[in-house]
C-alpha positions as CSV (number, residue, x, y, z in Angstrom):
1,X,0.0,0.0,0.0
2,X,-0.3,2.4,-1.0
3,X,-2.7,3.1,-4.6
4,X,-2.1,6.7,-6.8
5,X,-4.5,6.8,-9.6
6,X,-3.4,9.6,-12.0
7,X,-6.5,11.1,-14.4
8,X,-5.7,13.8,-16.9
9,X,-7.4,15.4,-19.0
10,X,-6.1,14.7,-22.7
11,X,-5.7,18.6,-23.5
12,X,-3.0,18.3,-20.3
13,X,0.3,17.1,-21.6
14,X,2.2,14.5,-19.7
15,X,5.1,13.7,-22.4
16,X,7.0,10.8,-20.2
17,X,4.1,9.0,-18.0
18,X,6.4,6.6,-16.9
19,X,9.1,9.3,-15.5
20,X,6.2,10.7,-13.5
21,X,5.7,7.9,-12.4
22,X,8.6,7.1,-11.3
23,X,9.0,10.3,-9.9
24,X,5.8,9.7,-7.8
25,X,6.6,6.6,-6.2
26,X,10.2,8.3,-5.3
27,X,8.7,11.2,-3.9
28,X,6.0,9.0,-1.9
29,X,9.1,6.8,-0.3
30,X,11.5,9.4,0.1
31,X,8.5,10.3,2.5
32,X,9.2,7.4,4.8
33,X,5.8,7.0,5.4
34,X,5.9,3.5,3.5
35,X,7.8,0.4,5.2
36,X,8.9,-0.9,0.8
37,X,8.8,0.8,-2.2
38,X,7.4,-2.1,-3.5
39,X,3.9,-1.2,-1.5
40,X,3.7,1.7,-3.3
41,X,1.8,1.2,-7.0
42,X,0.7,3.8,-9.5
43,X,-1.1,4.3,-12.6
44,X,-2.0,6.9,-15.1
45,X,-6.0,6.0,-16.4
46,X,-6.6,8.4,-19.2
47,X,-9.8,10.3,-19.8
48,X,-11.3,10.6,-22.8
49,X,-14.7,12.3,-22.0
50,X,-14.5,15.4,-19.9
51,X,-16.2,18.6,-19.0
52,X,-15.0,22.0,-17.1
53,X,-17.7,24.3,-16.1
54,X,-20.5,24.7,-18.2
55,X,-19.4,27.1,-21.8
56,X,-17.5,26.0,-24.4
57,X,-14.9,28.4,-23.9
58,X,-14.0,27.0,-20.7
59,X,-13.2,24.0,-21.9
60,X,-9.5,25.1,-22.7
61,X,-9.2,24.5,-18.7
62,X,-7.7,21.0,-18.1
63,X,-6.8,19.3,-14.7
64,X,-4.5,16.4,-13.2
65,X,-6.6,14.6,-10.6
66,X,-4.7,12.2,-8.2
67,X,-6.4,9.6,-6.3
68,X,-4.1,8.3,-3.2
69,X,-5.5,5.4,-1.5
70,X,-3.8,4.6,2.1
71,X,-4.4,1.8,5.0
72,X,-6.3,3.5,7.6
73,X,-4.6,4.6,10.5
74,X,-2.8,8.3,9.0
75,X,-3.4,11.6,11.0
76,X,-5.0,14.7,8.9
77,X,-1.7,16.0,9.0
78,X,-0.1,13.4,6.9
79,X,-2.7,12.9,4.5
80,X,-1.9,16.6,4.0
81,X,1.1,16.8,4.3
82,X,1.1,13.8,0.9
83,X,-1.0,15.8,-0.7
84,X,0.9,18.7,-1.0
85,X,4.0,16.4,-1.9
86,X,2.1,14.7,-4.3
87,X,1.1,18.5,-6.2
88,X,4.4,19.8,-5.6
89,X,6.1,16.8,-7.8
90,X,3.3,16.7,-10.7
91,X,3.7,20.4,-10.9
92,X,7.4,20.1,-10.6
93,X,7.9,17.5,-13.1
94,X,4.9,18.7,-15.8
95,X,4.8,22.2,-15.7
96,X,6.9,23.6,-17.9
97,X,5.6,20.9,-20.7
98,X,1.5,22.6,-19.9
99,X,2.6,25.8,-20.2
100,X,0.9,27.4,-22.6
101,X,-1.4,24.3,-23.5
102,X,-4.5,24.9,-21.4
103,X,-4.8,26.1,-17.9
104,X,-3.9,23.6,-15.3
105,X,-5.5,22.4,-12.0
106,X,-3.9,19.8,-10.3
107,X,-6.2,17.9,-7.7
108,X,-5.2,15.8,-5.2
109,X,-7.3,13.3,-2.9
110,X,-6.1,11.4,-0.1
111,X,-8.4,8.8,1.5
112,X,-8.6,5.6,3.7
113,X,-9.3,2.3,2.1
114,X,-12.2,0.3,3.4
115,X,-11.1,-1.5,6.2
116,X,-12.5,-4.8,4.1
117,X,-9.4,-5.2,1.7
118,X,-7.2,-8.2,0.8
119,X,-4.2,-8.9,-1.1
120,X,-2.3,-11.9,-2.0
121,X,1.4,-12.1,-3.6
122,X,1.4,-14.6,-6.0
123,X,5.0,-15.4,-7.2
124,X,8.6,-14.5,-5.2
């Protein structure tokens, strides 16, 4: 554990997903909140539908929203403290490559899984 989801709008560029990636899961374990950097998994799902506000001027506005999935048991503090972490390195590592695309809002969620959850390691 634990899960980052990655959505972007397809008017956002993101030129090398896997070096965000990669960037992610550093920053996330350089954090030490995590006891292996193997717990930590990510992904980049891709929209293809979207909608910002209601014209269709506004639809130059894209956004980067990021989904972070944690055992329960973090203070608020933490959970912000990732948050900001997790904003700081997209914005860090795509924001020269947006500039001048389409305005850019980068969410970030952080929330408990369910306390029902199971995973089994198949393999060495």
């Amino acid at each position: 554990m634990p899960h980052l989801t990655i959505q972007a709008t397809p008017n956002v560029s993101i030129p090398h997903e896997e070096s965000l990636l990669k960037s992610l899961n550093k920053a996330l374990w350089d954090s030490g909140y995590f006891g292996k950097p193997t717990d930590i998994k990510t992904r980049i799902l891709p929209i293809e539908t979207f909608l910002v506000g209601v014209e269709d001027d506004e639809q130059a506005n894209g956004f980067i929203y990021a989904n972070l999935k944690l055992m329960s048991g973090r203070d608020i503090e933490t959970r912000n403290q990732l948050a900001e972490l997790l904003v700081a390195t997209i914005e860090e590592k795509i924001g020269d490559e947006q500039s001048g695309r389409a305005a850019l809002q980068i969410c970030v969620e952080v929330e408990e899984i369910s306390a029902v959850y199971h995973k089994k390691m198949l393999g060495s």
